[in-house]
Each structure stands twice: as structure tokens, then as C-alpha cells.
Steps between C-alpha positions, in 0.01 A plus 500: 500500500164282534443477094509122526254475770287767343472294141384211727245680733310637161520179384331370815211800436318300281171295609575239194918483604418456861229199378774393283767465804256340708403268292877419458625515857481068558655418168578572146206543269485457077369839338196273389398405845556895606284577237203272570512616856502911400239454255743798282596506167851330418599846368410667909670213648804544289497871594447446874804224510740722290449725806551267761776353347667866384458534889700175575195435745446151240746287284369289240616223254421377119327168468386428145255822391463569892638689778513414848530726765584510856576726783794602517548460922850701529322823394188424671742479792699777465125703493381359817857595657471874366131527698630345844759722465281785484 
């Protein structure tokens, strides 16, 4: 019944996803700039997005060799409408 909102509340159980969505909550960021603000491997960030994005929590495009990745504010909305519903 909740299997979509369980996927994204593990996703959210993470110290380095939770970094990851704050750091992309005013705009969209290149995987470059994500990873010189982590301070991770490319290989850990490519991990922890596959998970966010598996999640639906981010979206991302293909520019050249690089993603970019933003939130993805319809799930992040339908999250914060499952708590005040609680």
C-alpha cells in the first residue's frame, strides 16, 4: 500500500542523500558541482543519486559527459502531504 513512499523515506535515511537534497532544494546542480561540495568519490555520488532518482525524489538530465540533477518537487510534495496527514 505505502511501497512508493517507503522506497523514498529510505532514500531520505541517508546523511550524504539528505546533503545531496539540500544542497539541491534552490536549483538544479551539475554532478561536478555536487561532487566538489560532498567531497565523495564520483563512484558514491553515482550510487547515492541512482537512489534518489530510483526513488523519484530527483530527476536529472544529460549534458555532454554530465548529469544534472534536480529535485523532483511533485514527490517531495506528495511526502510532505503523507506527514500532515498523519
Amino acid at each position: 500500500m505505502y511501497q512508493d513512499e517507503i522506497k523514498k523515506f529510505k532514500a531520505l535515511s541517508d546523511e550524504n542523500r539528505l546533503t545531496i537534497i539540500h544542497s539541491l532544494k534552490n536549483n538544479e546542480k551539475c554532478a561536478c558541482k555536487l561532487l566538489d561540495e560532498l567531497n565523495i568519490s564520483q563512484s558514491t555520488l553515482s550510487h547515492h543519486m541512482k537512489i534518489l532518482c530510483d526513488a523519484g525524489l530527483v530527476i536529472f538530465r544529460k549534458e555532454g559527459k554530465w548529469m544534472h540533477y534536480r529535485i523532483n518537487k511533485d514527490e517531495v510534495q506528495n511526502i510532505i502531504d503523507l506527514l500532515e496527514s498523519i
